[in-house]
PDBQT receptor file of N, H, CA, C and O in Angstrom, charges set to zero:
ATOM      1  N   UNK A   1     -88.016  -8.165 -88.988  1.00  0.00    +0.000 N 
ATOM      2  CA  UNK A   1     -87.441  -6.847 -89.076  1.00  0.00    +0.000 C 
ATOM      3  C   UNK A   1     -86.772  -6.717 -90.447  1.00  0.00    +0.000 C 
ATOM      4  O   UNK A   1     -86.147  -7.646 -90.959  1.00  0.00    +0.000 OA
ATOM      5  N   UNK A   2     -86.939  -5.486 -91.028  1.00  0.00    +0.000 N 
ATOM      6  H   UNK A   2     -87.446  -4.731 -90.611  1.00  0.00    +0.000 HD
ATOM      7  CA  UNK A   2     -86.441  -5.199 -92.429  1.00  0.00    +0.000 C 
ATOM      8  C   UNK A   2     -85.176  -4.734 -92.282  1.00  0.00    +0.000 C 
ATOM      9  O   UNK A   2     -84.927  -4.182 -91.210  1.00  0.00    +0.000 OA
ATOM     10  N   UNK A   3     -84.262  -4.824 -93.141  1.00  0.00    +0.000 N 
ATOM     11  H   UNK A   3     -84.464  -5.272 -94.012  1.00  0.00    +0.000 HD
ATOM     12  CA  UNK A   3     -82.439  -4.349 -93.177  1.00  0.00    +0.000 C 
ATOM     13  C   UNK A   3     -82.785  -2.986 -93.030  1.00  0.00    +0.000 C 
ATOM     14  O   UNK A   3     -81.961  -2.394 -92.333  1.00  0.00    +0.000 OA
ATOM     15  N   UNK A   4     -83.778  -2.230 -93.470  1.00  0.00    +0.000 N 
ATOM     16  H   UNK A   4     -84.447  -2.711 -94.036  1.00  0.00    +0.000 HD
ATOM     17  CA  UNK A   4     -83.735  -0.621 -92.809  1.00  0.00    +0.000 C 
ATOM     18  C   UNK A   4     -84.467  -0.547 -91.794  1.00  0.00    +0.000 C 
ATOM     19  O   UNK A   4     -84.261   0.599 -91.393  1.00  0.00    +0.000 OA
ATOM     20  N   UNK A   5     -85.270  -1.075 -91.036  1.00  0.00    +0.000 N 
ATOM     21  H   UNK A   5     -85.437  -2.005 -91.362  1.00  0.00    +0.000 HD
ATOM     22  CA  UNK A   5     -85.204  -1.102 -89.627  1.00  0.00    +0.000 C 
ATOM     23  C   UNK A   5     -84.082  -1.316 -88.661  1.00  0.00    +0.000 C 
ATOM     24  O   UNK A   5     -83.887  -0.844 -87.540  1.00  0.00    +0.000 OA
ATOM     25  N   UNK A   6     -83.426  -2.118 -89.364  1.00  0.00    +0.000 N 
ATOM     26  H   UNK A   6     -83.584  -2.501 -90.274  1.00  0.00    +0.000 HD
ATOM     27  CA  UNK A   6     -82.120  -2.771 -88.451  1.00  0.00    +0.000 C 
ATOM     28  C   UNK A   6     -81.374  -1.732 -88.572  1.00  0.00    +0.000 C 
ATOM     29  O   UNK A   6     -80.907  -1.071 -87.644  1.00  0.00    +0.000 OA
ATOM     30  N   UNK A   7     -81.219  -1.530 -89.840  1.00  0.00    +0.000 N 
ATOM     31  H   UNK A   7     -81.598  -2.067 -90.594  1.00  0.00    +0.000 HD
ATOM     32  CA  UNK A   7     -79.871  -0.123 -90.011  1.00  0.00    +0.000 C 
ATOM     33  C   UNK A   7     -80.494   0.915 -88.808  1.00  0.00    +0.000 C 
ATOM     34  O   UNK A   7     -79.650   1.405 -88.057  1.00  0.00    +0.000 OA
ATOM     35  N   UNK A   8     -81.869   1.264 -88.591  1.00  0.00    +0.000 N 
ATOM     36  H   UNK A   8     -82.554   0.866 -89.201  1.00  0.00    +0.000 HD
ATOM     37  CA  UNK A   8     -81.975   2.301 -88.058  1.00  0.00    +0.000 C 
ATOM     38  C   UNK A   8     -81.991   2.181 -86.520  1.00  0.00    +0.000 C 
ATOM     39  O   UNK A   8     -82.156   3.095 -85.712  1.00  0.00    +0.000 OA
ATOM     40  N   UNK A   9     -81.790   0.898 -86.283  1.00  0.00    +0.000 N 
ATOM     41  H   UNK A   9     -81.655   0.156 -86.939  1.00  0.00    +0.000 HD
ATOM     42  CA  UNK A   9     -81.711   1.046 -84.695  1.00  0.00    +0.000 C 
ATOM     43  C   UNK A   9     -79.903  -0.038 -84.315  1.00  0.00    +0.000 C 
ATOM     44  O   UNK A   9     -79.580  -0.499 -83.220  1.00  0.00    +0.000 OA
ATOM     45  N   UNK A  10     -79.300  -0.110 -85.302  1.00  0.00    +0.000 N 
ATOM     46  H   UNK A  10     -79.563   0.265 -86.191  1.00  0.00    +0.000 HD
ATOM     47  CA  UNK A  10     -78.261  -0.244 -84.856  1.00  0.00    +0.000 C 
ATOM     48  C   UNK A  10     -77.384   0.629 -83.820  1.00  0.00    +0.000 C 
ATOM     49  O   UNK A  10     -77.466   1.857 -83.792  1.00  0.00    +0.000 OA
ATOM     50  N   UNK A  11     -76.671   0.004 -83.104  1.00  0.00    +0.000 N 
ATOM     51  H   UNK A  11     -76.605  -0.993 -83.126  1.00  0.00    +0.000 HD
ATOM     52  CA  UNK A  11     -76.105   0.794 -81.685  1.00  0.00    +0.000 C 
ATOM     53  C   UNK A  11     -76.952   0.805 -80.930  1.00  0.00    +0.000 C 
ATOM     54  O   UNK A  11     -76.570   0.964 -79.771  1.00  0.00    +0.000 OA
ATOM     55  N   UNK A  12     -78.342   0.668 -81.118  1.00  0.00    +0.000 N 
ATOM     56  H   UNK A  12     -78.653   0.539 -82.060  1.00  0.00    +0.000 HD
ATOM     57  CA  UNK A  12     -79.175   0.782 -80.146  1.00  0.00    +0.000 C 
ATOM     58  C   UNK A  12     -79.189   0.030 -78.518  1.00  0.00    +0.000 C 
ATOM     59  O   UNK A  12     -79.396  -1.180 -78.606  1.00  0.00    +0.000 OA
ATOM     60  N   UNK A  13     -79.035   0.454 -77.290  1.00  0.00    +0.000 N 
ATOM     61  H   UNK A  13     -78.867   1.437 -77.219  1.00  0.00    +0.000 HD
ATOM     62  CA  UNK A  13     -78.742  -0.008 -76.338  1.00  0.00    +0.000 C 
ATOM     63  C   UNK A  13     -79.973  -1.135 -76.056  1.00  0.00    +0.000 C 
ATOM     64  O   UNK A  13     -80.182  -1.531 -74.909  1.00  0.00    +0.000 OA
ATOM     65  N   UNK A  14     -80.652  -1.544 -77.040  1.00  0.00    +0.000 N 
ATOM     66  H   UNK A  14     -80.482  -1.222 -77.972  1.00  0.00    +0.000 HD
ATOM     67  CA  UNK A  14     -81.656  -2.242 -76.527  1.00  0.00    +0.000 C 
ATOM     68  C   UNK A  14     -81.136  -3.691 -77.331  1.00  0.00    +0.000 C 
ATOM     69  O   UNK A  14     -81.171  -4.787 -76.771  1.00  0.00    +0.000 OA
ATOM     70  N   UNK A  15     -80.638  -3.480 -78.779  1.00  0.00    +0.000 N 
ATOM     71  H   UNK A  15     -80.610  -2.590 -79.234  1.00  0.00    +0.000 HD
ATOM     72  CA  UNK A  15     -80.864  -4.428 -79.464  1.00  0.00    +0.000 C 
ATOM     73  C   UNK A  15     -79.267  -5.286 -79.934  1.00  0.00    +0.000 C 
ATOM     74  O   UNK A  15     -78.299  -4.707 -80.426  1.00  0.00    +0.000 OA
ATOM     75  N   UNK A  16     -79.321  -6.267 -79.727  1.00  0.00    +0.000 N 
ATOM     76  H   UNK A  16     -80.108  -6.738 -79.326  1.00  0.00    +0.000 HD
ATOM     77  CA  UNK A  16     -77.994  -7.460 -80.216  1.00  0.00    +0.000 C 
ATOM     78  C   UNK A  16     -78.017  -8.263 -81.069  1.00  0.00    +0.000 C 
ATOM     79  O   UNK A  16     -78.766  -9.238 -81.023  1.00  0.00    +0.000 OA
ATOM     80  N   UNK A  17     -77.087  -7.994 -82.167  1.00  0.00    +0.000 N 
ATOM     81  H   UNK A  17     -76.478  -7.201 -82.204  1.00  0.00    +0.000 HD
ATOM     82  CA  UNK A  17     -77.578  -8.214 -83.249  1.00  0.00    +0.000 C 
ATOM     83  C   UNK A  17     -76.471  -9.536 -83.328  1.00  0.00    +0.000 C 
ATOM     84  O   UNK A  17     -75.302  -9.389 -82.972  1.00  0.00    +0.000 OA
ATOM     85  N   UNK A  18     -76.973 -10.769 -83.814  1.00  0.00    +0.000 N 
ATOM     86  H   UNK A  18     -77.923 -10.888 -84.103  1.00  0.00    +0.000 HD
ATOM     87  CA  UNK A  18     -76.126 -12.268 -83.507  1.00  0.00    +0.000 C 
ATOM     88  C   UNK A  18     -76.049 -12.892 -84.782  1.00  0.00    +0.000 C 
ATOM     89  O   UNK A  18     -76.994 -13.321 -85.445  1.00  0.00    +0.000 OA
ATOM     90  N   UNK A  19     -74.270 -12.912 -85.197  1.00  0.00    +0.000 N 
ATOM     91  H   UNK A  19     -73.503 -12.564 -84.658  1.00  0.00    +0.000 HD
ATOM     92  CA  UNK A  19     -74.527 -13.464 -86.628  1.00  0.00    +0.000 C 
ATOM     93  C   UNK A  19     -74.356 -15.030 -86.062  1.00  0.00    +0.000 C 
ATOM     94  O   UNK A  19     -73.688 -15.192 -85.041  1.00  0.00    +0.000 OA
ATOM     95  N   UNK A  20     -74.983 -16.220 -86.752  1.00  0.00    +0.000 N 
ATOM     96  H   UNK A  20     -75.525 -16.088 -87.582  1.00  0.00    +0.000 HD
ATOM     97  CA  UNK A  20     -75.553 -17.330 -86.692  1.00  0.00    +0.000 C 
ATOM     98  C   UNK A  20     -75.279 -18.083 -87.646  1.00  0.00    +0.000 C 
ATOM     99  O   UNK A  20     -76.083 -19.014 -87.699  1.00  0.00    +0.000 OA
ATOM    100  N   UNK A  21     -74.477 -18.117 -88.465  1.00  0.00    +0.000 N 
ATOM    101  H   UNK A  21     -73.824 -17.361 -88.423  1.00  0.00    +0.000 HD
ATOM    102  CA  UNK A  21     -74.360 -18.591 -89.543  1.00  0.00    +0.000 C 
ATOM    103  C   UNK A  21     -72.930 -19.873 -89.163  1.00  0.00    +0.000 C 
ATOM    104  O   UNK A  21     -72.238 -19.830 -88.146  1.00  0.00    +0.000 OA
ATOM    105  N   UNK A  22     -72.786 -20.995 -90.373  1.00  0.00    +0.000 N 
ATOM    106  H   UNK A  22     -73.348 -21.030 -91.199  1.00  0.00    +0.000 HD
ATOM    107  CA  UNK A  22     -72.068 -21.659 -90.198  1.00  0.00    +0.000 C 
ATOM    108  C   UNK A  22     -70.739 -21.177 -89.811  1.00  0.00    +0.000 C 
ATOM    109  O   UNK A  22     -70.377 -20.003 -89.890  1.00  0.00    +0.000 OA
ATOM    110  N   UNK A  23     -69.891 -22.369 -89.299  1.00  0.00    +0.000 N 
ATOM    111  H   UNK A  23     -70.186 -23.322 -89.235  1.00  0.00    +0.000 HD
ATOM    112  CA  UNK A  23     -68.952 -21.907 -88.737  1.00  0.00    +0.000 C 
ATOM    113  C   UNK A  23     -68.148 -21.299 -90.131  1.00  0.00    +0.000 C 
ATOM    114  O   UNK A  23     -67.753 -20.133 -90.112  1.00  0.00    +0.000 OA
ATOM    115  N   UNK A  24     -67.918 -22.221 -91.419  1.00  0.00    +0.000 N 
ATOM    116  H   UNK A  24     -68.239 -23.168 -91.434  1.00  0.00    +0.000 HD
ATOM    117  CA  UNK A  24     -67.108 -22.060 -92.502  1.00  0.00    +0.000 C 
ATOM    118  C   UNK A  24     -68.091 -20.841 -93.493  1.00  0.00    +0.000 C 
ATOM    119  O   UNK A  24     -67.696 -20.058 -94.357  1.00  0.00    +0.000 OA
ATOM    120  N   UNK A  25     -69.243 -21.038 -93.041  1.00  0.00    +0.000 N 
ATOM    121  H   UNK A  25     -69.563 -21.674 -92.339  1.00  0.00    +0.000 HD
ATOM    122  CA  UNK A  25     -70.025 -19.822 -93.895  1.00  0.00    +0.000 C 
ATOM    123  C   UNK A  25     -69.458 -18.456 -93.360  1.00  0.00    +0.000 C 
ATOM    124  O   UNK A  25     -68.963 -17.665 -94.162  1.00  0.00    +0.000 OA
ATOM    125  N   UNK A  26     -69.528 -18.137 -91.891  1.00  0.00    +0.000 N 
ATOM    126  H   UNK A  26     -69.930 -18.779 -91.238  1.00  0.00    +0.000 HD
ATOM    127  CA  UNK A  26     -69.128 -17.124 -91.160  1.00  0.00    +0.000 C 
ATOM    128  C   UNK A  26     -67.643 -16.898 -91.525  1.00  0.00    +0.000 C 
ATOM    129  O   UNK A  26     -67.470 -15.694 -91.718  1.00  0.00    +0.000 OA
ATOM    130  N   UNK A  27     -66.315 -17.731 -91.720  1.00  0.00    +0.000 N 
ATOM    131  H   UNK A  27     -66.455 -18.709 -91.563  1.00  0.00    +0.000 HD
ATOM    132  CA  UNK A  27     -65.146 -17.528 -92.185  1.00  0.00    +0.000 C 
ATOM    133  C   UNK A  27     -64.850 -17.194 -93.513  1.00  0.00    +0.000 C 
ATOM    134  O   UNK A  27     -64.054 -16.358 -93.940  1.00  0.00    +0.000 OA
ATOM    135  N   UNK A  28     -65.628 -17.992 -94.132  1.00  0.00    +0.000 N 
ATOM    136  H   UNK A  28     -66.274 -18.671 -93.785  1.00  0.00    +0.000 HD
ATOM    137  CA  UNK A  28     -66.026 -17.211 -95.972  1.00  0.00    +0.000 C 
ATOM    138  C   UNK A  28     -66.481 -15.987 -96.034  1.00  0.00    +0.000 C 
ATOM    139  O   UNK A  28     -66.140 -15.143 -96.863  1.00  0.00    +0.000 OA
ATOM    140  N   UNK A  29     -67.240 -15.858 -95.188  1.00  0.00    +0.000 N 
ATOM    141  H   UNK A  29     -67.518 -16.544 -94.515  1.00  0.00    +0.000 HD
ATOM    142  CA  UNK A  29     -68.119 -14.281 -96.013  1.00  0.00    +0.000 C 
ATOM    143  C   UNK A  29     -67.446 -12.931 -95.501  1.00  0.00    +0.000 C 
ATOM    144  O   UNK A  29     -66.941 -12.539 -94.449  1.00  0.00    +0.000 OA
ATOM    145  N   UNK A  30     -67.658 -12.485 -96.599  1.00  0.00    +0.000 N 
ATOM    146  H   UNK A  30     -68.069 -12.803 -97.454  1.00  0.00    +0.000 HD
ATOM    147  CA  UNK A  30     -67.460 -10.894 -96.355  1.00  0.00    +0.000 C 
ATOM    148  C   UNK A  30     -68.214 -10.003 -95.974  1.00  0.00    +0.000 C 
ATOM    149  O   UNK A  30     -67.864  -8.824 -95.928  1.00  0.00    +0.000 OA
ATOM    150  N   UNK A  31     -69.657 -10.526 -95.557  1.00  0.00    +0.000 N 
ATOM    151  H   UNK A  31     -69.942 -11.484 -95.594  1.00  0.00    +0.000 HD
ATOM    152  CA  UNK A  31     -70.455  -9.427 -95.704  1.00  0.00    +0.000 C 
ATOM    153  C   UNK A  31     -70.683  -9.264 -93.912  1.00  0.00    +0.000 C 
ATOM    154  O   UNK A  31     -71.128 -10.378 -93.639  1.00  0.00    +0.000 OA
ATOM    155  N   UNK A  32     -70.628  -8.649 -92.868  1.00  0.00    +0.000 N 
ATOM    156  H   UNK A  32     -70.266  -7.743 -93.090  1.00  0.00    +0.000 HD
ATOM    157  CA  UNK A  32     -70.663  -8.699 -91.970  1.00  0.00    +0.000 C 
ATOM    158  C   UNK A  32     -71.288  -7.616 -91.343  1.00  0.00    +0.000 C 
ATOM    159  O   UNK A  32     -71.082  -6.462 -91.717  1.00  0.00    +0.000 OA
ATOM    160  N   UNK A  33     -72.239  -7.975 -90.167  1.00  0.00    +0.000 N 
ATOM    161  H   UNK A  33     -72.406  -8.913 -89.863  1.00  0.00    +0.000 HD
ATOM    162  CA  UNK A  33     -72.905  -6.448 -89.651  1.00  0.00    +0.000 C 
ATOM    163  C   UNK A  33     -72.123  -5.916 -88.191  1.00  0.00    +0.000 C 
ATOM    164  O   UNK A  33     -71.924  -6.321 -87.046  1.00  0.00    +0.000 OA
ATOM    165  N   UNK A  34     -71.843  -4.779 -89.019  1.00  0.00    +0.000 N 
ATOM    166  H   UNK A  34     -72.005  -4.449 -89.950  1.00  0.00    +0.000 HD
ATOM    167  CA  UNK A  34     -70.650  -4.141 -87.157  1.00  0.00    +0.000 C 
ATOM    168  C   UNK A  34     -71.202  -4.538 -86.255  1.00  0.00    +0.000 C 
ATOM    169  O   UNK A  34     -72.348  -4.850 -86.580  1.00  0.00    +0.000 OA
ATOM    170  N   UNK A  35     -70.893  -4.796 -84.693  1.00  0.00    +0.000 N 
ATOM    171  H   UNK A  35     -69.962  -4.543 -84.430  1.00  0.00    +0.000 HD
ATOM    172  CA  UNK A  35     -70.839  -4.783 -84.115  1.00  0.00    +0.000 C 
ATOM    173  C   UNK A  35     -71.977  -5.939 -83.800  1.00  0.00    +0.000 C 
ATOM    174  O   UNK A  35     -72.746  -5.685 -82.873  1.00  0.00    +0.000 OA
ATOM    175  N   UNK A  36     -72.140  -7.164 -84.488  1.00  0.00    +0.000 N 
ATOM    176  H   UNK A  36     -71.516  -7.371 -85.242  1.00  0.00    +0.000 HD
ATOM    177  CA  UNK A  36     -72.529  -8.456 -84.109  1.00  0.00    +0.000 C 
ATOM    178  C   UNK A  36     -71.963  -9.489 -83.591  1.00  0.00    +0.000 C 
ATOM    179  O   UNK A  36     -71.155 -10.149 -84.246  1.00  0.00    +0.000 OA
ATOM    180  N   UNK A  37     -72.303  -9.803 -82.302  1.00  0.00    +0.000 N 
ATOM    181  H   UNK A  37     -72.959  -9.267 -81.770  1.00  0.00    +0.000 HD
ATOM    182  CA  UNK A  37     -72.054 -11.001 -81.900  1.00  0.00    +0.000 C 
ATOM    183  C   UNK A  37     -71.988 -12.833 -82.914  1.00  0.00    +0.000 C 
ATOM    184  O   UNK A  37     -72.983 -13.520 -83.149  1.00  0.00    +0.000 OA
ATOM    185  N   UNK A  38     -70.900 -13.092 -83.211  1.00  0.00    +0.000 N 
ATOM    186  H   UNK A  38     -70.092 -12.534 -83.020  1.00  0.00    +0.000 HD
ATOM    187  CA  UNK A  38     -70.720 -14.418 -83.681  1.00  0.00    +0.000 C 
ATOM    188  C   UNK A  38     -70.958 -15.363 -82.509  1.00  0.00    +0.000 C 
ATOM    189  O   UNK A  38     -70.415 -15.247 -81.411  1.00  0.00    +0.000 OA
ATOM    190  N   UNK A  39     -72.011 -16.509 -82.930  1.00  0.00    +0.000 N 
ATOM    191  H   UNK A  39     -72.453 -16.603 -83.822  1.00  0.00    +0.000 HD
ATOM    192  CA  UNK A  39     -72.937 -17.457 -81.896  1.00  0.00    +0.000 C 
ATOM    193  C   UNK A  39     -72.956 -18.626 -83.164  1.00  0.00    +0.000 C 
ATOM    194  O   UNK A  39     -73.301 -18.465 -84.335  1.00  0.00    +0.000 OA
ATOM    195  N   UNK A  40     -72.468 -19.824 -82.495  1.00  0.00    +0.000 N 
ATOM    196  H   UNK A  40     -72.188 -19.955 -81.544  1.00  0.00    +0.000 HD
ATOM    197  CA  UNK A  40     -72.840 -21.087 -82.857  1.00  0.00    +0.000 C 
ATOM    198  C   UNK A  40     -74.428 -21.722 -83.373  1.00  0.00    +0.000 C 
ATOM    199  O   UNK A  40     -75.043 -22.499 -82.642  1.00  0.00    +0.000 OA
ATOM    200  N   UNK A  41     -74.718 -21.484 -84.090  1.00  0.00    +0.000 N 
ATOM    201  H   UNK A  41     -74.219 -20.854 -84.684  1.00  0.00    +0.000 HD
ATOM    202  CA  UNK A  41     -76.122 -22.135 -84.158  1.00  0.00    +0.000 C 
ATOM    203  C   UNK A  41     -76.179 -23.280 -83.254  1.00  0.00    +0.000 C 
ATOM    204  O   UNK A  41     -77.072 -23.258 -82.407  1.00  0.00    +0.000 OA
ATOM    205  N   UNK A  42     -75.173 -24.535 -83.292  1.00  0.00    +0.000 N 
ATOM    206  H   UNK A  42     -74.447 -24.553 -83.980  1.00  0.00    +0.000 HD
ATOM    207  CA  UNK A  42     -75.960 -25.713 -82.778  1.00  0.00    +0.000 C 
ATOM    208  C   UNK A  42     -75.694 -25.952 -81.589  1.00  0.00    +0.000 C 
ATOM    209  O   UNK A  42     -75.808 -27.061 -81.067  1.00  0.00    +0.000 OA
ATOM    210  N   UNK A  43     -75.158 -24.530 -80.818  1.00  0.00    +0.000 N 
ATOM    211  H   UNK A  43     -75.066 -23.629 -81.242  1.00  0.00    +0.000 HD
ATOM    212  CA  UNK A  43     -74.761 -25.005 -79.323  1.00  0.00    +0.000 C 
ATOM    213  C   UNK A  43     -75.822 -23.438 -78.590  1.00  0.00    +0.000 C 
ATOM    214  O   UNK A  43     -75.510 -22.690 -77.663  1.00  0.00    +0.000 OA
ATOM    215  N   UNK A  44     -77.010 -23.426 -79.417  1.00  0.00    +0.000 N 
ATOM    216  H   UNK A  44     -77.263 -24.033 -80.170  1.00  0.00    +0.000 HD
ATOM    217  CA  UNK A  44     -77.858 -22.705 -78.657  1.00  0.00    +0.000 C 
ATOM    218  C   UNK A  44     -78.351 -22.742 -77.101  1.00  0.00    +0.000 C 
ATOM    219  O   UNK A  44     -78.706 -21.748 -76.467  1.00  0.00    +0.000 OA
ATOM    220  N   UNK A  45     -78.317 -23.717 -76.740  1.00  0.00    +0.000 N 
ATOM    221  H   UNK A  45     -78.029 -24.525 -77.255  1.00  0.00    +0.000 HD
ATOM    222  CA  UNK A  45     -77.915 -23.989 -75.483  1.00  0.00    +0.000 C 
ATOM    223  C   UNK A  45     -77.429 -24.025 -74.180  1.00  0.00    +0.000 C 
ATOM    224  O   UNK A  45     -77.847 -24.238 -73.042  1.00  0.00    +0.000 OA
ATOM    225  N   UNK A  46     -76.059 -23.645 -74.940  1.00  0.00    +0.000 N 
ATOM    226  H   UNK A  46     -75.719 -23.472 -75.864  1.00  0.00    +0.000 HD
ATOM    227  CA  UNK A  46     -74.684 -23.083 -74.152  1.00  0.00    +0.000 C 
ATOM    228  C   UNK A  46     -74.798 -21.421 -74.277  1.00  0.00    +0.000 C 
ATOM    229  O   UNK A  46     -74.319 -20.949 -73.246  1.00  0.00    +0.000 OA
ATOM    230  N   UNK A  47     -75.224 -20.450 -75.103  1.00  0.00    +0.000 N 
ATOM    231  H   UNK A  47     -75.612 -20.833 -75.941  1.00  0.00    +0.000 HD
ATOM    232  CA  UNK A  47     -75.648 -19.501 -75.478  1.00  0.00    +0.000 C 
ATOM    233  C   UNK A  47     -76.740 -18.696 -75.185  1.00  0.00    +0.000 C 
ATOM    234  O   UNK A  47     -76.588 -17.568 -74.715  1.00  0.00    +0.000 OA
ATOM    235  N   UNK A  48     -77.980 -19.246 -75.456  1.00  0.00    +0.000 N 
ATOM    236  H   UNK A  48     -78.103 -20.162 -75.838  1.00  0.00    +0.000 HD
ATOM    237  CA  UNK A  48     -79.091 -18.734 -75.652  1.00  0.00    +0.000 C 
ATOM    238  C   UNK A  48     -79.958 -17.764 -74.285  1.00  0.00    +0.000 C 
ATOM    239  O   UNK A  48     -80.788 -16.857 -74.343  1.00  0.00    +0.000 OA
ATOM    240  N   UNK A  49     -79.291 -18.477 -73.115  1.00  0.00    +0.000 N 
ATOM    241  H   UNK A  49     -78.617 -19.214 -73.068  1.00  0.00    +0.000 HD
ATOM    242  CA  UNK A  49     -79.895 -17.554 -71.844  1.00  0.00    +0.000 C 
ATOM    243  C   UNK A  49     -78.799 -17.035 -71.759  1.00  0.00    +0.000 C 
ATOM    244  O   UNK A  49     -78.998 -16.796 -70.568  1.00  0.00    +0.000 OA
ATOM    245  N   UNK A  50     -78.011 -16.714 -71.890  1.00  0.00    +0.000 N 
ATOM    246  H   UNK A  50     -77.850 -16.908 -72.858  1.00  0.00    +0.000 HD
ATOM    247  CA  UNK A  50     -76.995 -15.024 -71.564  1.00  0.00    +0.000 C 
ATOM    248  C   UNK A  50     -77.137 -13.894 -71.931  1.00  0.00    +0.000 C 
ATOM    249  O   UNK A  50     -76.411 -12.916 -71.757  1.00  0.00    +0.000 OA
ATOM    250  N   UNK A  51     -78.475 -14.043 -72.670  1.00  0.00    +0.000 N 
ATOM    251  H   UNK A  51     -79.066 -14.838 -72.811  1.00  0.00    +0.000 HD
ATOM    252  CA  UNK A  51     -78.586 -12.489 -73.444  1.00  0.00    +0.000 C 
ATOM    253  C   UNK A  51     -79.737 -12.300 -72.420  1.00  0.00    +0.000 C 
ATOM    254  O   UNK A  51     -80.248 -13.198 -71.751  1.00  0.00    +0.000 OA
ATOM    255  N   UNK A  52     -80.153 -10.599 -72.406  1.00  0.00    +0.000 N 
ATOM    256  H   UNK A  52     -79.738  -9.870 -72.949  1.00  0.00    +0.000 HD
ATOM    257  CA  UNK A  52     -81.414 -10.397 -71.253  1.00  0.00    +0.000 C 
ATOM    258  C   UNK A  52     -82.023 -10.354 -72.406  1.00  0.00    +0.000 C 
ATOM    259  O   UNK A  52     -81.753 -10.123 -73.585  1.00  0.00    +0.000 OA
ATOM    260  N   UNK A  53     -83.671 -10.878 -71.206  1.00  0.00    +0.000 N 
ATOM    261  H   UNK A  53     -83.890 -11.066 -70.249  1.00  0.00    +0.000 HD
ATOM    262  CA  UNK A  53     -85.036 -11.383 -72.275  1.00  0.00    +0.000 C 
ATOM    263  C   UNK A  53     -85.518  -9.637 -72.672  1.00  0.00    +0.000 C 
ATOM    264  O   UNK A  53     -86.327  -9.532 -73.594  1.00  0.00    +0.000 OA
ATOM    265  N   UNK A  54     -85.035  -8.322 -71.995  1.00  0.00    +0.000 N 
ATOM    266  H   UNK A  54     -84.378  -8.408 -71.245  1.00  0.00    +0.000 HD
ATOM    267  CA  UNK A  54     -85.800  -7.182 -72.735  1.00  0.00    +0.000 C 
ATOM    268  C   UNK A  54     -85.355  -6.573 -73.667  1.00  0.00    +0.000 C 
ATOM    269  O   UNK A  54     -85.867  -5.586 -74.195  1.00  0.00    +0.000 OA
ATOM    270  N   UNK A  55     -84.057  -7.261 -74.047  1.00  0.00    +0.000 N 
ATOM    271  H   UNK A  55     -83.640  -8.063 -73.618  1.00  0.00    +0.000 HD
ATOM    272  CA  UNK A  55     -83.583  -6.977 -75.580  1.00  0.00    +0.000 C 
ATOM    273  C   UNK A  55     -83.857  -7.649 -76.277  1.00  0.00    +0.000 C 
ATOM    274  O   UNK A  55     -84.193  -8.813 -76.060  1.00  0.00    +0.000 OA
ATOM    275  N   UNK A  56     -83.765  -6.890 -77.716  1.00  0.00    +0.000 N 
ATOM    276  H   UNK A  56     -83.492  -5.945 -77.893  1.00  0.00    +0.000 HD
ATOM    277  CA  UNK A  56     -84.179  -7.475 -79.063  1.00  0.00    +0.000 C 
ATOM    278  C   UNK A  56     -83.331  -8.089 -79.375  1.00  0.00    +0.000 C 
ATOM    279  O   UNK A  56     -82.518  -7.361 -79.944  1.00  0.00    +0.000 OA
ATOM    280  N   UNK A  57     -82.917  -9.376 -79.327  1.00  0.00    +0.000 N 
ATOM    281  H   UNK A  57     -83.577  -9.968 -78.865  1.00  0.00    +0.000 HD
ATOM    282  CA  UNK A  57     -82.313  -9.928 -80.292  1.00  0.00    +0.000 C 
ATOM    283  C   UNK A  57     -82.720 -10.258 -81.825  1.00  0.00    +0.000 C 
ATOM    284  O   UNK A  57     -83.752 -10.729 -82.302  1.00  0.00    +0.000 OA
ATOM    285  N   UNK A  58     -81.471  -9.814 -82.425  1.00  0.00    +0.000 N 
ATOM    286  H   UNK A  58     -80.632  -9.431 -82.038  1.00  0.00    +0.000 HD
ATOM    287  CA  UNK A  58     -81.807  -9.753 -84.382  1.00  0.00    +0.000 C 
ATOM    288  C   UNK A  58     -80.731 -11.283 -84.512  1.00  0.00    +0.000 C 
ATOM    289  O   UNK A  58     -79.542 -11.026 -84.326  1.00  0.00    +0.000 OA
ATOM    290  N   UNK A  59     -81.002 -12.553 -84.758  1.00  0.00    +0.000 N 
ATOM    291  H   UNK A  59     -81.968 -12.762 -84.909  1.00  0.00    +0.000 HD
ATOM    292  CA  UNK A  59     -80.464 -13.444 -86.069  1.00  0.00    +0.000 C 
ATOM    293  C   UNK A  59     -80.056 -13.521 -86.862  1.00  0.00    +0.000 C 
ATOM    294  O   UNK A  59     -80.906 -13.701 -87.735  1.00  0.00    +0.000 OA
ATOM    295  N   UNK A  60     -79.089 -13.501 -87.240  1.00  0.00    +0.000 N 
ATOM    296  H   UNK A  60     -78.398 -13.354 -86.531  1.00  0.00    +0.000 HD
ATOM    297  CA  UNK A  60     -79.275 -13.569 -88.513  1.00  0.00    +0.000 C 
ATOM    298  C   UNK A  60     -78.123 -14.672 -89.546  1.00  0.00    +0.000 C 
ATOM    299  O   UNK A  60     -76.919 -14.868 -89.382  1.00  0.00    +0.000 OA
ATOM    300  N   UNK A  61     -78.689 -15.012 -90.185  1.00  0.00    +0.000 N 
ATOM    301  H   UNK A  61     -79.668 -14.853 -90.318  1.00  0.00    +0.000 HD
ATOM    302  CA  UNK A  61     -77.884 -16.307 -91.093  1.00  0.00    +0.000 C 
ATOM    303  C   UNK A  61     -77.180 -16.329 -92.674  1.00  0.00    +0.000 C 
ATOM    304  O   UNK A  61     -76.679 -17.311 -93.221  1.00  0.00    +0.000 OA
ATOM    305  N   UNK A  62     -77.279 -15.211 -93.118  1.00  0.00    +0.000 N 
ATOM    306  H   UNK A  62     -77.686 -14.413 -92.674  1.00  0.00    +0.000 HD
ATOM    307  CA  UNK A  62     -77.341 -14.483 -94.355  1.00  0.00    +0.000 C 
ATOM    308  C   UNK A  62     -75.911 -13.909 -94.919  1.00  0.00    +0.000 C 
ATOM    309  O   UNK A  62     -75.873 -13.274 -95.973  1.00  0.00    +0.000 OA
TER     310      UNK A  62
């Protein structure tokens, strides 16, 4: 998915958008997308089935 796809379906009741990034990367950065869920990369596990399978989940590490 392209950053203007994403922009254009943000809020969208379908799609959850999961920032993924290190724990100290995620506390450094400034750049952040509203209304994203912060998720552990390495405890995908503990995470990964709580979201429903007919939403889009967006990743992102950036």
């Amino acid at each position: 998915m392209t950053k203007e796809e994403l922009k254009a379906r943000l809020g969208a009741p379908d799609v959850i958008v999961l920032d993924v990034r290190a724990a100290q990367d995620w506390k450094a950065g400034e750049g952040r997308i509203a209304g994203a869920v912060r998720e552990d990369p390495k405890a995908f596990d503990r995470w990964g089935a709580k979201y429903p399978k007919e939403k889009t989940l967006v990743l992102y590490c950036a």
